[in-house]
N, C-alpha and C positions, 0 to 999 in steps of 0.2 A: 349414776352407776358407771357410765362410760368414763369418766373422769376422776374416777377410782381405780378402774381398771387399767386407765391410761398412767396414772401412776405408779401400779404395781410393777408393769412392764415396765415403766422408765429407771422403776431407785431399785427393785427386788425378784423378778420372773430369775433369773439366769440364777441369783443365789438359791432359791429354795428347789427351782430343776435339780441343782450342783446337790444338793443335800438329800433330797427324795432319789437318785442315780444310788448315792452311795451308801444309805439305809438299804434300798431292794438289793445288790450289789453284795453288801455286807455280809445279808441276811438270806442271799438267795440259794442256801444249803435248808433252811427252814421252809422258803416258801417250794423251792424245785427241792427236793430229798434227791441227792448225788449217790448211789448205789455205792456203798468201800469206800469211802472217802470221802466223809461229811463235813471233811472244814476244806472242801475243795475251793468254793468260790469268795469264801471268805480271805482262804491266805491268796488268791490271787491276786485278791483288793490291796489286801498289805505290800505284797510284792510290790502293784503299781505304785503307792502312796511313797513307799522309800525307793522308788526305783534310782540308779545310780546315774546322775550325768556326766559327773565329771571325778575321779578320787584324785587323790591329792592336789586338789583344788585351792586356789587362794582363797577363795573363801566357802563356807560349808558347816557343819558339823564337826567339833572337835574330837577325835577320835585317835587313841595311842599317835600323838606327835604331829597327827597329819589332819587334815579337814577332808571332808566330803560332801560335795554337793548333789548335793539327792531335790527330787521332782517336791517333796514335801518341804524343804530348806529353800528351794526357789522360790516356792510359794506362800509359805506364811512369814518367813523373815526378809524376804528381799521382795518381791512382789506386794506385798500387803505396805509396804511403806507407803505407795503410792496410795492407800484408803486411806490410812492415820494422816495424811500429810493434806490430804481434802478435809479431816473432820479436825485438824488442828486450823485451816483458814477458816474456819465457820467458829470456829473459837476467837481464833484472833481477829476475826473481824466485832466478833459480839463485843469484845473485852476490849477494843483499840479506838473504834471511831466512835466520833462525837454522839451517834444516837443507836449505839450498838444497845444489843438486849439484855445483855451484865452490865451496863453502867448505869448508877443510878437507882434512884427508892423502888424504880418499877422493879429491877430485878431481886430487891433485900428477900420478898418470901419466898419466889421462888427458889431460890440458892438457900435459903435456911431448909424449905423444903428437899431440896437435896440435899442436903445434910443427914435429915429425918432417911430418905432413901437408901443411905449407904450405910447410916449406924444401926438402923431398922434389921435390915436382912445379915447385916453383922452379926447383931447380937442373937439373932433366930438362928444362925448358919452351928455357929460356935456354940453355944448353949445347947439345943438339940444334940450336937455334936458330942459335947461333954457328956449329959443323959445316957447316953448309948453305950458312955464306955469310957474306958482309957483309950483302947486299945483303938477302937474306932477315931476316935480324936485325934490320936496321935497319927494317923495314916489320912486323914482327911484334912487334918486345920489349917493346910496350907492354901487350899481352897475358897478360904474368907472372902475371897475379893471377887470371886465368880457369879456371885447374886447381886454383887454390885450395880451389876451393869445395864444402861439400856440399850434395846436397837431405837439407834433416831429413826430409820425410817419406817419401820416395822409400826413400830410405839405412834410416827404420826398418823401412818396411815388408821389404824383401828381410832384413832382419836378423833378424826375429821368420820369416822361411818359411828361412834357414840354419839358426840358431841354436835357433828355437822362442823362444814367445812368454818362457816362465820362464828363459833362461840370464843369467847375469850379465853376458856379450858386449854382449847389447841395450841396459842400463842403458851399459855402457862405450862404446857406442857412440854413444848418446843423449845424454852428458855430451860425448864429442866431437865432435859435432855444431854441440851449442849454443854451445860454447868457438870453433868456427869460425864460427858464425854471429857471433858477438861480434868477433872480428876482421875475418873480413868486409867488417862496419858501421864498423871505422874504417879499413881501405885504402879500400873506398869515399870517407870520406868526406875521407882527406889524399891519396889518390894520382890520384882520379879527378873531379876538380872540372867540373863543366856547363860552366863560363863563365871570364871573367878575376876571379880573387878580390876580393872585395871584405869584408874580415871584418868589418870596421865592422856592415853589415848582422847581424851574428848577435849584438848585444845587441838589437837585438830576439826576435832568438828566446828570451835567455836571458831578458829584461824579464818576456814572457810568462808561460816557465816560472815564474819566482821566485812573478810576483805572483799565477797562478791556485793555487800549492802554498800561500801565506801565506793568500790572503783566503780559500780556500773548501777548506781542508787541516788545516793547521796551528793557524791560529788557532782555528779552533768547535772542535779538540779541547781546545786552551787551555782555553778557555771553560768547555769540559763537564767538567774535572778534576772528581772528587767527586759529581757529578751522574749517576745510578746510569741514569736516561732519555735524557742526552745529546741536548736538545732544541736545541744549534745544529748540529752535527753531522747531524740529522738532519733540519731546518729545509732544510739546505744539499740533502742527498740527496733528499731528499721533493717541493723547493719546484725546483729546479735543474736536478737533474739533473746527465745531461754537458755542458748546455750550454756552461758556463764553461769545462772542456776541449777544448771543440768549438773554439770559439773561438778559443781560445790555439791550439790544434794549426795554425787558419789563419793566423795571426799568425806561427806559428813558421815554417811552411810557405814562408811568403811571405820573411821572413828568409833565410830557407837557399836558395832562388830569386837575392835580390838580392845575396847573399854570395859567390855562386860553385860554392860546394858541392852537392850533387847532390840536388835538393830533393825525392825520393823518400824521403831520410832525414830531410825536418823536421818530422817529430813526433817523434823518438826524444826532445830536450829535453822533452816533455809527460808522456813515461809514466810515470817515476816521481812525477810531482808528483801523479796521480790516488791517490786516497785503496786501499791493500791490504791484503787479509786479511795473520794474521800468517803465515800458513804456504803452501807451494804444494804441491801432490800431483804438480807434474809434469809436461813436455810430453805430450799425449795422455791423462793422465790423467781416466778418466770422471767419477772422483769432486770432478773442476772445478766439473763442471756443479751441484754442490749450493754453492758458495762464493758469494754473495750480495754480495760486497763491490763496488763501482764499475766496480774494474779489469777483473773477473773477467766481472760484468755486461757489460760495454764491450766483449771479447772474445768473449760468446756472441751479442751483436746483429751482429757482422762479421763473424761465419764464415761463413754466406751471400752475404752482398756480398761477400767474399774471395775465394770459392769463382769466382765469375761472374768479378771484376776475374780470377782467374790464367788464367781461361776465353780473355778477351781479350787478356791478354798472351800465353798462347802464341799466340794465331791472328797478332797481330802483330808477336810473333817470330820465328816459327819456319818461315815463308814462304823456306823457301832453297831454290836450285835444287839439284841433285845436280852436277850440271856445275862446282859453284862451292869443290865438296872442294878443298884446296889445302895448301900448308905447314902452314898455322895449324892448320887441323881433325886433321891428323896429329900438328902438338906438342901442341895441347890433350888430345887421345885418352894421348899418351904420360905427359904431364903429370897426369891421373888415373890411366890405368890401371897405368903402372908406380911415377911417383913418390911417388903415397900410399900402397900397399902397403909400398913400400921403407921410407920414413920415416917412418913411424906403428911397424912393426915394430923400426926402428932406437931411435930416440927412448924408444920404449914400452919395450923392453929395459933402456936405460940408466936409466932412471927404475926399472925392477923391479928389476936386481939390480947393478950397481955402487954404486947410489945405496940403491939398500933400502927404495925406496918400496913394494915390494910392486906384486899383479894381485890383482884382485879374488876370492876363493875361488870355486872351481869352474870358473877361467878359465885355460888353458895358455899359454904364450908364444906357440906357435906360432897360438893366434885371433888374436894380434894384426896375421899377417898377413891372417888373412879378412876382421876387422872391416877393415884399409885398403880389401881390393876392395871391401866395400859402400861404404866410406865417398867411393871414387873415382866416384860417380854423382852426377855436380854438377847437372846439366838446370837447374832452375829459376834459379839463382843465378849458373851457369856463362852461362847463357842472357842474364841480364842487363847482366853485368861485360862482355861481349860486346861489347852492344850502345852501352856507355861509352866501351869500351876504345879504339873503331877508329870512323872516321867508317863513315856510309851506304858499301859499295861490296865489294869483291871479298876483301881481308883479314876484314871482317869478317862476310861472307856465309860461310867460310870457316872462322870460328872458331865461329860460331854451330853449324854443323854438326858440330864435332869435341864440344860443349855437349850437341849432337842424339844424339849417338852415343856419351856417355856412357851411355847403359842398359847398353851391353855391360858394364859394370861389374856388374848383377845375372847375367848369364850366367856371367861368372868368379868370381864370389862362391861361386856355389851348385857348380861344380866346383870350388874351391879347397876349400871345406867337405866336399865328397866325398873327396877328396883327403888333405884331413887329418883324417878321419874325427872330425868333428865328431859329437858324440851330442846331439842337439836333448832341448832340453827345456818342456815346456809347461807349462803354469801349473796 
């Protein structure tokens, strides 16, 4: 128990404080009744969420010719880059080195299984959708991609308290994950654009990337071939630092801003150009903390700052009334909780035994429908595609909530693991 708790505190306490703040906060015209003026504490919440920092901002909100930087623009599109740009190195480490966890037969079911994941709660999001209506449809179907999604840590943690810390479930689980966070990062980045496209703008992000990967990467290892000290290489590390990734990350940043595309994601062009060990031990893995190389560096200085930024983004996300449940919060609820059990089970079959990819030893068919319930616990991610998906107002107050009320996903986890008499195993 202690060792669950030690992990909640280290990957998720500050996000779901940030979020349980801005539900009571929200809603605390319902719970305290305000005498003459019942949406008193609820518009104070909004006030703080757009509160103004800076107007005619360089960068910001585009609004009649000018931008505006507001406390909610600092914090989901310029602050959050810093999340996406950690859950893009656990990508690119799975998908790059030699025994990452997307390379090779071990990962073929998982990733067929996420496939199952994302076209599963698709097809439940939209169908329901259509049932309901034209009218319905037409105001929610841009939504699709909100049941998408998982929380890695959320989804490990309930997965180590079903499954127990040692089952192979957890690993299978943790490869689907990351394989959804990789997708994720690019519907985000083709289907849900900030602005009017402008692509032209993303050579400079690529500019960036190329020339901080050559000048202060690529070439001092050139250099150092033979050289047993690797004194430009280390010149670069010693004398530099991150700053030259710093740098380019705001260049990129700024790129992905004037491009169109949702500039929470312009640092994902930076991460690989930063200099990485040859091997990764793993998302969560403790034994990170002993790997010394840049990347790895660069990820143990923002787990704090991470930890505060997700702090802020729930407080100003997750400010929904209860009053504001609606179609959307029902398709998104259905859209996790039924369509990624369905389709992860589905998928993940056909990849086991028509196709003969094999489950991992020690793993039954029938996990593959518990690992779907954990894996239907979207919150953080769900929470954000939300807030893309659907302008400020009652759709997306709406879906944000059905985001909110993905936990029930860990309730049904842990009674579907009962159910199917899961034998937990620990390390």
């Amino acid at each position: 128990m202690y060792r669950v708790w030690n992990f909640l505190t280290s990957y998720s306490l500050l996000l779901i404080i940030g979020a349980v703040v801005a539900l009571i906060w929200a809603n605390l015209d319902v719970i305290v009744p305000v005498a003459g003026n019942p949406h008193h504490w609820a518009e104070t919440y909004h006030h703080f969420v757009e509160f103004v920092i800076w107007d005619n901002a360089p960068i910001g909100h585009l609004h009649d010719g000018h931008r505006t930087l507001t406390l909610h623009y600092l914090v989901n599109d310029v602050l959050m880059a810093l999340f996406f740009a950690i859950a893009a190195k656990e990508v690119w480490e799975a998908v790059i080195l030699e025994e990452g966890s997307l390379r090779g037969k071990k990962a073929a079911t998982p990733l067929f299984a996420t496939l199952g994941g994302m076209l599963g709660p698709i097809s439940v999001y939209l169908g329901l959708a259509m049932i309901m209506g034209s009218e319905t449809y037409s105001a929610v179907a841009n939504g699709w991609a909100i049941p998408t999604a998982t929380d890695i840590a959320f989804s490990y943690l309930v997965g180590r308290v079903v499954f127990g810390a040692g089952h192979p479930a957890v690993r299978f689980l943790l490869l689907l994950a990351i394989a959804d966070d990789a997708a994720g990062l690019i519907i985000l980045a083709i289907f849900y654009p900030s602005g009017d496209l402008a692509p032209i703008w993303l050579l400079l992000s690529a500019g960036a990337a190329l020339f901080v990967f050559f000048a202060f990467n690529s070439v001092p290892r050139k250099l150092d071939v033979g050289k047993q000290d690797r004194p430009n290489s280390t010149w670069v590390r010693e004398k530099l630092s991150f700053w030259p990734y710093a740098i380019a990350g705001c260049i990129s940043w700024y790129g992905f801003m004037k491009s169109g595309l949702h500039p929470a994601l312009g640092l994902l062009p930076i991460v690989p150009t930063i200099p990485h060990a040859d091997r990764g031990f793993g998302i969560f893995s403790a034994a990170e903390e002993y790997l010394h190389d840049l990347l790895n560096a660069m990820e143990h200085a923002l787990k704090y700052p991470v930890e505060i930024i997700l702090f802020f983004f729930g407080l100003l996300n997750a400010g929904v009334e209860f009053s504001s449940m609606g179609a959307a919060t029902w398709l998104v609820l259905a859209g996790l909780l039924i369509g990624k059990p369905v389709g992860i089970f589905l998928f993940g079959w056909i990849a086991a035994v028509p196709l003969r990819l094999g489950i991992p030893e020690g793993m039954r068919l029938i996990d593959l429908v518990v690992i779907g319930c954990v894996a239907a616990i979207g919150f953080t991610v769900s929470l954000f595609v939300a807030s893309v998906a659907f302008d400020a107002g009652p759709v997306q107050d709406a879906a944000k909530m059905g985001a909110l009320f993905s936990f029930a996903g860990a309730i049904v986890s842990i009674v579907a693991g009962k159910l199917t008499r899961v034998e937990k195993q620990e390390l």
